[in-house]
N, C-alpha and C positions, 0 to 999 in steps of 0.2 A: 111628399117633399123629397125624399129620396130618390124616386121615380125622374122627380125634375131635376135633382143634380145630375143623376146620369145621364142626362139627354143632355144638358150644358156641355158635360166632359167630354158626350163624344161628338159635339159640333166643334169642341177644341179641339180637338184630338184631329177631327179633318182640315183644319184651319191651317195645323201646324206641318199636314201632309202637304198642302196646298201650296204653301211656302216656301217657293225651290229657291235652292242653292248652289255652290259650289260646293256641298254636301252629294250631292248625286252620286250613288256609288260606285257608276264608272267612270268618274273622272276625278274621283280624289286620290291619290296613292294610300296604301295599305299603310297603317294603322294613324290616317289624320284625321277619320270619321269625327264628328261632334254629336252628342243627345242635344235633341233642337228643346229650346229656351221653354219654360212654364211659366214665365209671369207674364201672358198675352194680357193686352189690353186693347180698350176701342179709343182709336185715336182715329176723329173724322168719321167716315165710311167704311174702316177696314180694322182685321186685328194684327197686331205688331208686339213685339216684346220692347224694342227701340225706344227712342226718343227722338223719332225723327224731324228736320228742321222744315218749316214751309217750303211748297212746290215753288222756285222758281221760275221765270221764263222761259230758260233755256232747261230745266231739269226733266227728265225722264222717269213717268211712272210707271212700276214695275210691274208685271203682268203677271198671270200664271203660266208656268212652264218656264220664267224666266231664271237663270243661271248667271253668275259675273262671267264665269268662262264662257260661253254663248255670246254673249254681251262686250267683253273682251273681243272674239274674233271676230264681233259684225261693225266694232270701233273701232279698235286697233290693231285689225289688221292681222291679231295675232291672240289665240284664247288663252299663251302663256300668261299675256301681258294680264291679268285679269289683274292681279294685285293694283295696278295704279290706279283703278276704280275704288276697289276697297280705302287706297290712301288718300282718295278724295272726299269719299263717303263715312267717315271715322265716328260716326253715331252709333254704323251696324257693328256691334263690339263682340260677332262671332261673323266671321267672312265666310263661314259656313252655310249662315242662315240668311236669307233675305224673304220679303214678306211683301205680296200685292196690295199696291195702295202705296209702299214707302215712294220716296223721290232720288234720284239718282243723280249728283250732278256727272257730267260726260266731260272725263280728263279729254284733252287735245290729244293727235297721233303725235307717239314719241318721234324725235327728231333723233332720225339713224345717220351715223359717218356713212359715205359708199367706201367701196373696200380698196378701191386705187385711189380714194383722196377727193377731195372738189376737182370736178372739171376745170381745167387749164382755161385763164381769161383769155380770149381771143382779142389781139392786137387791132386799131383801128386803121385801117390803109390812112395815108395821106392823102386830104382831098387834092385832084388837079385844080394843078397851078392856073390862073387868063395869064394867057401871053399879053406884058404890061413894057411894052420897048420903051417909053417914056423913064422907068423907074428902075435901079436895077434891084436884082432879086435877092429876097433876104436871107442870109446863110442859116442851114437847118441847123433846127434846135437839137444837141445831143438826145442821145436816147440814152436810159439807163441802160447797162449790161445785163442786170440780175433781175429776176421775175419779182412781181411784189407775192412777199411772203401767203403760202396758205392760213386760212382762217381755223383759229381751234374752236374745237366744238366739244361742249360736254360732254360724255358716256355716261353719264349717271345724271338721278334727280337728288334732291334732300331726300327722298325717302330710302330711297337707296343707300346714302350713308350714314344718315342722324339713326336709323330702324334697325341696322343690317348687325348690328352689334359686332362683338371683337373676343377673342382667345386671351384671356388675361394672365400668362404666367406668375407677376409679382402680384396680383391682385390683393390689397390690404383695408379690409373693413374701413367706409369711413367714418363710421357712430352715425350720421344723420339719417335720420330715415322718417320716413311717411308714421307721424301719429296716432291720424286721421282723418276724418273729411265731415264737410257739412253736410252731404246730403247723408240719407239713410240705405243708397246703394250699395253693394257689397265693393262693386270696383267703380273705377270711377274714369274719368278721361276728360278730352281737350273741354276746357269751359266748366268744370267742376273745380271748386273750391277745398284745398286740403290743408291739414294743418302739418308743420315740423314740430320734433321731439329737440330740437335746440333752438334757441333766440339771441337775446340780447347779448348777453352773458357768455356768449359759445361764439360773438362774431358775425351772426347773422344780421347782415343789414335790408332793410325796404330798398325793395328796386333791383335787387342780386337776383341773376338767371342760375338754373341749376338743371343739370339733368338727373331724371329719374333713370334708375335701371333694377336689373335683378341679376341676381347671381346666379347659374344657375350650376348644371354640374361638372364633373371634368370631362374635358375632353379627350378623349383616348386615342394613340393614333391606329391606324387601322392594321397596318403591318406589325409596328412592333408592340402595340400593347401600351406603350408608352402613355404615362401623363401630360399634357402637353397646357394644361392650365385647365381653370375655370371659365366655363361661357359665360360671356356679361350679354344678357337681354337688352336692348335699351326701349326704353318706354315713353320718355317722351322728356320736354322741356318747360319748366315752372319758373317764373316769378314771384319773388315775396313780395307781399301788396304790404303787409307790418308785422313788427316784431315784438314780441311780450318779454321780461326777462328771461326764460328759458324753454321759450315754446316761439312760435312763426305761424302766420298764415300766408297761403301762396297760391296763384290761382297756377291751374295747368293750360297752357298758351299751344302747345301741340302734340301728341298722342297719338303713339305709334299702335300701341296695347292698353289693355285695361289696367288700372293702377292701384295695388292692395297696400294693406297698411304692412310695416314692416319694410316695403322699399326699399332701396337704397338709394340716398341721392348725393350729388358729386357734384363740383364745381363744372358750369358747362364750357364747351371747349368749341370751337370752330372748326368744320374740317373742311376743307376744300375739296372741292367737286374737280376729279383730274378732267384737264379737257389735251384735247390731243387732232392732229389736224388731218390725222386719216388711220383707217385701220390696215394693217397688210393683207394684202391677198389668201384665200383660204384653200389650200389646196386639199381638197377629201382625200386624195387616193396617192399622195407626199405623205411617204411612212417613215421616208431618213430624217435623223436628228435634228434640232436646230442645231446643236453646239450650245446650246443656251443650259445656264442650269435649269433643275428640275424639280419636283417634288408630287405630292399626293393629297389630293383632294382631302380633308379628315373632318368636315362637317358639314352641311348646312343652313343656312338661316333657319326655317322652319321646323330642322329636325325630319325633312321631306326624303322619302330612299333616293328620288330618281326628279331630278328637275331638266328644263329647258330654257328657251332666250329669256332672259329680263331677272332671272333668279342669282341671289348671293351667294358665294358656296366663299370656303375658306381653307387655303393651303399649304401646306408647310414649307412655304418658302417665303423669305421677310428681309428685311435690310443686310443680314446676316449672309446671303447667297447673292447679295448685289440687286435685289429688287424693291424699286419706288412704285408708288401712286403713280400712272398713267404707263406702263409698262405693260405690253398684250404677252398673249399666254395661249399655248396651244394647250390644248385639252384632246387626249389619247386615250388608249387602254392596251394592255401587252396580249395578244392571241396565242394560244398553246400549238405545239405544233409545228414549231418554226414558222408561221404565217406571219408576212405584215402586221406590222401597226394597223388599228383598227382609230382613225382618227373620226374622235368626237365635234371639237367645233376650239372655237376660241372665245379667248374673257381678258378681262382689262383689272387690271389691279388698283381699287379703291384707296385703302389702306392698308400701312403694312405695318407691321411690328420687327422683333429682332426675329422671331421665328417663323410669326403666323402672320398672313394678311388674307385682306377681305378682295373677293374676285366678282367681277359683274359679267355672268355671260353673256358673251354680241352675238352668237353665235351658234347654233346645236343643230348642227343635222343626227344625233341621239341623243337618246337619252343620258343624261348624265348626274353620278353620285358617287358618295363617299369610296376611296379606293380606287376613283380613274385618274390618272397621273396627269400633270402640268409641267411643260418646259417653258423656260422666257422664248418668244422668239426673236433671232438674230434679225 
């Protein structure tokens, strides 16, 4: 009997080798490794830790050797983008690990600004006139003077902003939080059914959206040492289906992360997706100023050292230095030695706070992280 569990353990044990990721260890940054999942199971043909949904028509089964980063660069163009796989596939609840046999659906190519704006509409000549000596001819119609306006176009998706969380200086407990949940999973996400620690009696009504988040620790800034608030995670978005006198049940409707008891959840809020109708020109080797204010990169989403295109990062510049939501942003770093600017790329301003906002970069010819500086551009 023993003999036969060993031989089980180490056909798992190959299974879970087999399993590739954006776990691979040369292409995840230094310290976002994961220990791959133990509670494989046979689902179908193949072993998975997941719960993953039926193969669609259009979904993609995953091989071995396969990676979201790989998969990323042979979709979209680009293996940074891997993440909007992951936010389409929200079953794999370690984006570390994926597993031969699950189904994959395949986000669209993101929809990029070009960097001088939409192509200018081209004017239609006037057809010739038939010479009509019977009739005489009809005086031309004015023309407008002014071009019809460029079209805006988004810089970000929902995941982008509902996921990408925020720097909370005044952050104040709100008492409601995650219970528990129905099933017997430890965390839980989109399509799991959870209960609240408040109901009837506390305000909770049937049919109220709320977002889930977590608190996590302060933020430090990099230079000065300074506190600069609490990271809020955000995790995803719930509806309460009913209310009991001082409990609630709520199904979770979209799940950024995996969702533990103790949560915190908060009345939910709308944020607008900035759209904007071109990006400015990028010039690499323009190392003089904007004139614009400025500040320093002091986090990112994931806690990642070194990111590129499609990632969140967050900077100490907010309402309070003159910067809104759709406002671009060059991305530097200072060279010792009297050398140039060493210009990283450019990002677009999500959300802002008084102090801190959340940045999407369009842009990375380097890499880029905590301590490379941001000016508005002029």
């Amino acid at each position: 009997m023993r003999k036969t569990c060993a031989v089980l353990a180490l056909i798992l044990a190959g299974l879970v080798v087999g399993a590739s990721g954006i776990g691979a260890e040369e292409r995840v940054p230094a310290g976002t490794a994961t220990h791959p999942p133990k509670n494989l199971k046979l689902v179908g043909d193949h072993w998975t830790p997941w719960d993953p949904p039926p193969a669609g028509p259009d979904s993609y089964i995953i091989q071995k050797g396969d990676t979201l980063w790989d998969l990323a660069g042979k979709w979209l163009g680009n293996p940074y983008f891997w993440p909007q796989i992951w936010d389409l596939n929200r079953y794999v609840l370690d984006s570390h690990w994926i597993y031969p046999g699950d189904p994959l659906g395949v986000p669209g190519k993101p929809t990029a600004v070009p960097p001088g704006g939409p192509p200018p509409v081209a004017e239609e000549a006037p057809a010739a006139e038939t010479p009509q000596p019977a009739a005489p001819a009809a005086p031309a119609a004015p023309r407008s003077a002014m071009p019809p306006p460029a079209p805006l176009l988004p810089v970000a998706d929902a995941a982008d902003v509902y996921c990408s969380g925020l720097i909370d200086p005044g952050h104040q407990a709100s008492g409601l939080t995650v219970l528990g949940r129905e099933t017997e999973k430890e965390a839980v996400a989109q399509g799991d059914v959870i209960y609240l620690n408040q109901g009837r009696n506390q305000g909770i009504a049937a049919g109220a959206s709320y977002q889930v988040q977590r608190v996590g620790g302060q933020v430090l800034h990099p230079t000065t040492q300074a506190a600069l608030g609490p990271f809020i995670h955000r995790l995803g978005r719930i509806r309460v289906l009913a209310v009991q006198e001082n409990t609630a049940t709520a199904v979770i409707e979209q799940s950024c992360a995996p969702i533990e008891d103790r949560d915190e959840i908060v009345p939910w809020r709308e944020i607008p997706i900035p759209r904007i109708s071109y990006l400015p020109k990028f010039d690499r080797w323009n190392a003089e100023p904007s004139g614009g204010p400025g500040g320093v990169i002091v986090a990112t989403r994931d806690g990642i050292p070194a990111v590129g295109n499609g990632y969140v990062v967050f900077a100490d510049v907010g309402n309070a230095k003159g910067v809104r939501p759709g406002d671009v942003l060059r991305v530097y770093r200072e060279q010792p030695n009297g050398l140039p600017r060493m210009m990283l790329g450019q990002a677009v301003v999500l959300e802002a706070g008084q102090e801190t906002s959340s940045v999407k970069v369009t842009l990375a010819v380097k890499e880029i992280g905590v301590g490379d500086l941001v000016e508005l551009e002029r």
